[in-house]
N, C-alpha and C positions, 0 to 999 in steps of 0.2 A: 885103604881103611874102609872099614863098613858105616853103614850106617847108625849100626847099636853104638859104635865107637864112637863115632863122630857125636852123639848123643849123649853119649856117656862122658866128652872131652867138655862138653855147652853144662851140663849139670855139675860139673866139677868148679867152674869159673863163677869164681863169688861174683864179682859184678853183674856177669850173667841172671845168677841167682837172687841177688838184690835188685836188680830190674822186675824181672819178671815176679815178683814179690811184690813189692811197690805197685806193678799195673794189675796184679791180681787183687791187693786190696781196695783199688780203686774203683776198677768194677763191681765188685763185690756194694761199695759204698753206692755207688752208683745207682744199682739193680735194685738195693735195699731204699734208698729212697726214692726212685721209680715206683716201689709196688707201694712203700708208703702214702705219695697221695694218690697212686689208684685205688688205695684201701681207701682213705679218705672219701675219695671221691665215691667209692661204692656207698662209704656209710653215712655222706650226707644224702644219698642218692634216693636209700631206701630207709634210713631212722632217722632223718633228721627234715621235717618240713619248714619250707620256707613263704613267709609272706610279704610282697612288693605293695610299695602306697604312693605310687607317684602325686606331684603336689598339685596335677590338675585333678584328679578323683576329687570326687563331692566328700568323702568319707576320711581325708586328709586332715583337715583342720582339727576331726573329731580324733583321731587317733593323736593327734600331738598332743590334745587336753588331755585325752587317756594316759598318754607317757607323762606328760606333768606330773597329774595326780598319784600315778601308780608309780614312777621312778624318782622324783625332781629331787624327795627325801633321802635317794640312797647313793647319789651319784654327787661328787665335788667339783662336775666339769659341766657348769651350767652357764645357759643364754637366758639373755632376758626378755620376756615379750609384754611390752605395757600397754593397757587397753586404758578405756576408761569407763565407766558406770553411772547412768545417769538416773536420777531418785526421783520421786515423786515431786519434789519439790520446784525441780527443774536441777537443783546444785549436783556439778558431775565431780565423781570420787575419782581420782586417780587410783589404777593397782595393778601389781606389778609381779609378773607370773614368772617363775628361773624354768627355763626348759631344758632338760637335756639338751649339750649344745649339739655342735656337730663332733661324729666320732661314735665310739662303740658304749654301749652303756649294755647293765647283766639286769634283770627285771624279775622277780617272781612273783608267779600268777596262779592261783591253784595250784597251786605242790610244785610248778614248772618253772625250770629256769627258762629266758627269753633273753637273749641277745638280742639288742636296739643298734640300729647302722643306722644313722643319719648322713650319708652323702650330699655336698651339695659342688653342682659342676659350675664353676666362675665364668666358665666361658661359653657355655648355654642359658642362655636368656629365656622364661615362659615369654613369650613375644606378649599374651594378653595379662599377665599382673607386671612385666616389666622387673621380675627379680631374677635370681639364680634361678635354675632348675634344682629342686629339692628332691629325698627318694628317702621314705624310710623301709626300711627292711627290717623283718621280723623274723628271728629263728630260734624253731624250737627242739629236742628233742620227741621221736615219737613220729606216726603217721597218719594222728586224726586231725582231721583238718577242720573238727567241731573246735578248739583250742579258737582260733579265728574268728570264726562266727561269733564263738559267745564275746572275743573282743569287740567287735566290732560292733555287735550289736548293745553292749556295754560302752562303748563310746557313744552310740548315736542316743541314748539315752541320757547322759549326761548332759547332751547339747542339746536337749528337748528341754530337760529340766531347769538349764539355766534362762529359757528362751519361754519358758511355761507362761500361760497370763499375759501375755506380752504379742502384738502384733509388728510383724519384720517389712520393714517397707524396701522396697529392693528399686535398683535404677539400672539403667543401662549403659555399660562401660567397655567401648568395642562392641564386640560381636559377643558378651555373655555379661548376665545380668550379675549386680553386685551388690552386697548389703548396704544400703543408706541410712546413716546417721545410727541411732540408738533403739535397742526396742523400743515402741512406744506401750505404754500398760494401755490395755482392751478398756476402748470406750463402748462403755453400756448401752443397750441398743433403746432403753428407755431414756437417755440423754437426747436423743433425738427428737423432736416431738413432729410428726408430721402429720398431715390431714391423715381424715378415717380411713382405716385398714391399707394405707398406699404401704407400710411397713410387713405390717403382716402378708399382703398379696408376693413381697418381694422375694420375702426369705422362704414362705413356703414354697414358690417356684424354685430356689434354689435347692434346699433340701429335697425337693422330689426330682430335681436331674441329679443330683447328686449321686441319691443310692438307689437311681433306676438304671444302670449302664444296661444291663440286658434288655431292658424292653429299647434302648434305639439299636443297639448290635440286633434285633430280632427282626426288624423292620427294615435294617437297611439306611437307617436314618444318623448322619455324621451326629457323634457324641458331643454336643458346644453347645455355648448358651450364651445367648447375645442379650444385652440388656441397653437401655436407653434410656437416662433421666434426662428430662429439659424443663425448664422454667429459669424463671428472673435469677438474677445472681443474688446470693446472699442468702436462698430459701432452705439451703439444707443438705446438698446432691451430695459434694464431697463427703462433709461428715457422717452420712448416711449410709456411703460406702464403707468408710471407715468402722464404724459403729457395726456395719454387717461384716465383715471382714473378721471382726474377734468374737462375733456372734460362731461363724462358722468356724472361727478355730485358722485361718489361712492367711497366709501374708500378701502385699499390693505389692504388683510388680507397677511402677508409674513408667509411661512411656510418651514421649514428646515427642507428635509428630514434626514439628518444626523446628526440631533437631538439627544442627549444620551437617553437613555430611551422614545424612542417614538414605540409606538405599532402598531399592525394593527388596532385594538380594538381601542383607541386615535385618532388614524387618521380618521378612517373614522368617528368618534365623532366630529371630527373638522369640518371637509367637511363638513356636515349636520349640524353642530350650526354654520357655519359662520355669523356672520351680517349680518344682511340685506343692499342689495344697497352695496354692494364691490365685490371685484374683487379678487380671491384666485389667490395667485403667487406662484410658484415653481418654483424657481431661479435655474440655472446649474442642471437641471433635470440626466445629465451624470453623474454627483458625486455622487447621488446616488447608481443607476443602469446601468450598460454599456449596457449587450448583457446575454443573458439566460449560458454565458458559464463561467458567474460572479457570478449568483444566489448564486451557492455550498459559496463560498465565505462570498455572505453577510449573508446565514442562519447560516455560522460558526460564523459571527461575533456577529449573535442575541443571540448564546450561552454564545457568550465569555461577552454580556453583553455590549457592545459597542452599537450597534440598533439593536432593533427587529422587525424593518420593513422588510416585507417579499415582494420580486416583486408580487407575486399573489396578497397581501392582496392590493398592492399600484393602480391593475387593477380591484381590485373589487371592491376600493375606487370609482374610476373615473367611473365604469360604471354598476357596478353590482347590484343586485335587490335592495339592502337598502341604494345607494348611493343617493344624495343629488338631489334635482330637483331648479332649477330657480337658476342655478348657473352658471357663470361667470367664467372661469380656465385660465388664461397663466400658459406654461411651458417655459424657455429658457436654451438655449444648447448651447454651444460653436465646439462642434462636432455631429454632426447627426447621422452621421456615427456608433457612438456608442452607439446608441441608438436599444433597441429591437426592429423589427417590429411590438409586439402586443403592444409596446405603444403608437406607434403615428399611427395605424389604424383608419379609420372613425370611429365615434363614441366616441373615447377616444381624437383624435386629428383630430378637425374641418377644423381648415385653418392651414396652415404651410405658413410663411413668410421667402423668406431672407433675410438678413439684413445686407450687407455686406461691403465691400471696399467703399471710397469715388468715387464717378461719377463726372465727370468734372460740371454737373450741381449742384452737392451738393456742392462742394468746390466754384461756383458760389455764390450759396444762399446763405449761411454760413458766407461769406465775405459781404453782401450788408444787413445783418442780426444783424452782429458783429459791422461793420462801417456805423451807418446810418446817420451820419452827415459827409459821406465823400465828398461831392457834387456833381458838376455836374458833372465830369466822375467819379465816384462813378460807373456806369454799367461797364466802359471800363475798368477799374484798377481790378475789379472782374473776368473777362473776360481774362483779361490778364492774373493773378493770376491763376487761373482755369487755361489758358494753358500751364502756366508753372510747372504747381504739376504736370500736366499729363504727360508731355513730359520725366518726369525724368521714367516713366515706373516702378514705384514701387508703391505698395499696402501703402496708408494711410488709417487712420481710424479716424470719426469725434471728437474724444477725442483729437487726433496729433495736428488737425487742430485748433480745438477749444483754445489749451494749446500753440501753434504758435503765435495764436492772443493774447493769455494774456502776449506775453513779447512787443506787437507796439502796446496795447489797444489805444493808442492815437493816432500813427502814419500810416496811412494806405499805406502811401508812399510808408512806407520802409520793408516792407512786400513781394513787388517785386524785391529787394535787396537781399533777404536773405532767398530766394524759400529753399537752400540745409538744412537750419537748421529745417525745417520741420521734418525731421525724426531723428534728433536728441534727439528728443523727445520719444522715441520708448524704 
C-alpha cells in the first residue's frame, strides 16, 4: 500500500476525521485568543496611557479627594472616610466623605472616560502609617499624558483651597512628619505686639532669604536660615512664630528634641524631609542641650535609652555636609546663657532676637488692641495704663497683661483701678 493510500484509508475514518476536527478547532481557538490579548496588550500599549499613585506619594491623599468629588456621585460602591472640622468657635463638625471603595469605578473628565483601580494589598503593611498598602491606578484612553497633569494639578489645588487661610502645624511620627490636630486659622501678625521694630526686622529677614535663593547658590553660601528668640517665658517667642508662620503663608513642623527614642540618624532624616513651605521649630532649645559640660550626661542618657541624641549629631543636623538646604529653623530659649557657643554661632544661628519684659509702649498697644471699642479717650486711658504698669517698677510679661484684660474684657475703665492685680497673675 502506498502512502496516498494509506492517507486516503485515515481521511476516510470518521473518527479519524472528528479528531482531527476537534484539535483543529481547538487550536484555531487557541491562536485566536493568543493574538487577542497580544492585540490587547499592543493597544493598551500604544492608545491607552496608564497612571500609578501609590499611597506613600505626597500627591495620594489629593487624588482620592479628586476621585470623591469627581466620582463618589456616579459610582454605588462606596467607602466612607470621616474627618472632622473645627470652626472658629473651637466646636468641631463631624463630616463624612463616601469614596470610591475598593474595585474598579468609570470617571469622566473632559470628554474622557477614566477607569479608577483602587487595589489594596492585606498582607503588605506601609510599615510607617501602619495600614494596607493602597495603589490607585488611573486609565485612560489616548497618549497625552497632559490628561494627568491637568489631574493632578487639579487635585493639588483643591487641597490648597481647603487648607487656604489656615496654618498646618505638622509633628513628627517615625521617620516622616505628619499633620497635627486641625488647621489652625492665620493668627494676625499685628495680634502680637512686640517691642520696636523686633517684628518687622524678623520677617523682613525672612522674605529677603526667601526670594534671594540665587544670590547664596552665587556665593557658595548653604541656602538656610537659622533664627533664635530668647527671653523670659510668657513674652511672646511662640506666638510670634506662629503669627509669622501665616504671615508667610507656611506651615510649623514642631520637633522635640527630648523625644524618647529620637536618633541622630531620625533627625537629620526629619531636617531634610521637612514639608515644603514650613517652618522647623525647636521649642526650649535649653532642655535639650545646656553647655559641652552637660554632653557626658546626655551620651549617658542615649545608653540608658532615654535619647540618643547626640550634641554633635544636633550641629551636624543644622549645618553639616548632608544637612537640609531651603530651610527655614527657629530655635527658642528661655536662658541663653545656657546655651553652648557652637550652637548659636553664625551659620547655625542667623539672627538672635530678645524678646523680653513689657515696654511701656507694648502695655500701650496691647490695651488699644484688647479695647477697640473703648472710644474717644480710648488713647489717654492706654497711656495712663502704660504709666501706671510702669511706675510699679516690676518686670511683666505679655501673657500677665493679656490674662489682666480677660478678667475687664468689657470694662476698660476699671483696669486703671486695679493696675496692682496685674501681677497677681504671675
Amino acid at each position: 500500500m502506498t502512502i496516498t493510500d494509506y492517507l486516503q484509508t485515515l481521511s476516510d475514518n470518521p473518527y479519524f476525521g472528528a479528531g482531527f476536527g476537534l484539535f483543529g478547532l481547538g487550536a484555531g481557538a487557541a491562536l485566536l485568543r493568543k493574538g487577542m490579548q497580544i492585540g490587547m496588550i499592543m493597544f493598551r500599549r500604544h492608545y491607552m496611557i496608564t497612571l500609578e499613585v501609590p499611597c506613600r506619594d505626597k500627591s495620594y491623599q489629593w487624588v482620592l479627594q479628586w476621585i470623591t468629588y469627581k466620582g463618589a456621585k456616579e459610582t454605588q460602591h462606596l467607602s466612607v472616610e470621616t474627618s472632622f472640622e473645627q470652626r472658629d468657635t473651637g466646636h468641631i463638625k463631624t463630616r463624612y466623605d463616601f469614596i470610591p471603595s475598593i474595585g474598579t469605578h468609570i470617571i469622566r473628565y473632559q470628554g474622557n472616560w477614566i477607569r479608577v483601580e483602587r487595589t489594596r494589598e492585606q498582607q503588605t503593611l506601609d510599615i510607617q502609617m501602619g495600614i494596607p498598602w493602597e495603589t490607585v491606578q488611573l486609565t485612560a484612553f489616548g497618549r497625552n499624558r497632559k490628561i494627568y497633569f491637568n489631574i493632578l494639578e487639579e487635585a493639588r489645588q483643591m487641597a490648597l483651597k481647603e487648607h487656604e487661610g489656615k496654618t498646618i502645624m505638622y509633628t513628627a511620627m517615625g521617620s516622616e512628619w505628619r499633620q497635627f490636630g486641625h488647621p489652625k486659622k492665620r493668627r494676625p501678625l499685628e495680634s502680637v505686639v512686640l517691642d520696636t521694630d523686633i517684628a518687622e526686622r524678623v520677617i523682613n529677614d525672612c522674605r529677603e532669604f526667601i526670594n534671594t535663593p540665587a544670590w547664596y547658590s552665587d556665593r557658595g553660601i548653604p541656602y538656610r536660615r537659622g533664627y533664635l528668640l530668647y527671653g523670659p517665658p510668657g513674652c511672646g517667642k511662640s506666638s510670634f512664630i506662629t503669627a509669622l508662620a501665616g504671615e508667610l503663608e507656611r506651615g510649623i513642623c514642631v520637633l522635640n528634641l527630648s523625644e524618647r527614642g529620637l536618633t541622630d540618624d531620625r533627625l537629620n532624616h526629619l531636617l531634610a524631609m521637612a514639608p515644603q513651605q514650613t517652618i522647623v521649630l525647636l521649642e526650649d532649645i535649653d532642655a535639650a542641650f545646656s553647655s559641652r559640660e552637660e554632653i557626658f550626661v546626655a551620651v549617658k542618657g542615649a545608653y540608658d535609652g532615654l535619647n540618643r541624641v547626640t550634641f554633635s549629631g544636633l550641629l551636624n543636623c543644622l549645618d553639616g555636609v548632608a544637612s537640609a538646604e531651603a530651610r527655614i529653623l527657629f530655635m527658642t530659649t528661655n536662658y541663653l546663657e545656657r546655651l553652648d557657643p557652637a550652637l548659636v554661632r553664625p551659620g547655625r544661628v542667623d539672627v538672635k532676637e530678645y524678646i523680653g519684659w513689657c515696654s511701656a509702649r507694648q502695655v500701650e498697644q496691647m490695651f488699644l488692641r484688647f479695647y477697640k471699642n473703648a472710644g474717644d479717650r480710648a488713647n489717654e486711658i492706654a497711656a495712663q495704663f502704660a504709666k501706671e504698669v510702669m511706675s510699679q517698677k516690676r518686670n511683666v510679661s505679655p501673657a500677665q497683661i493679656q490674662g489682666f484684660f480677660m478678667f475687664y474684657k468689657n470694662s476698660p475703665n476699671d483696669v486703671l483701678k486695679n493696675v496692682s492685680h496685674v501681677w497677681e497673675l504671675t
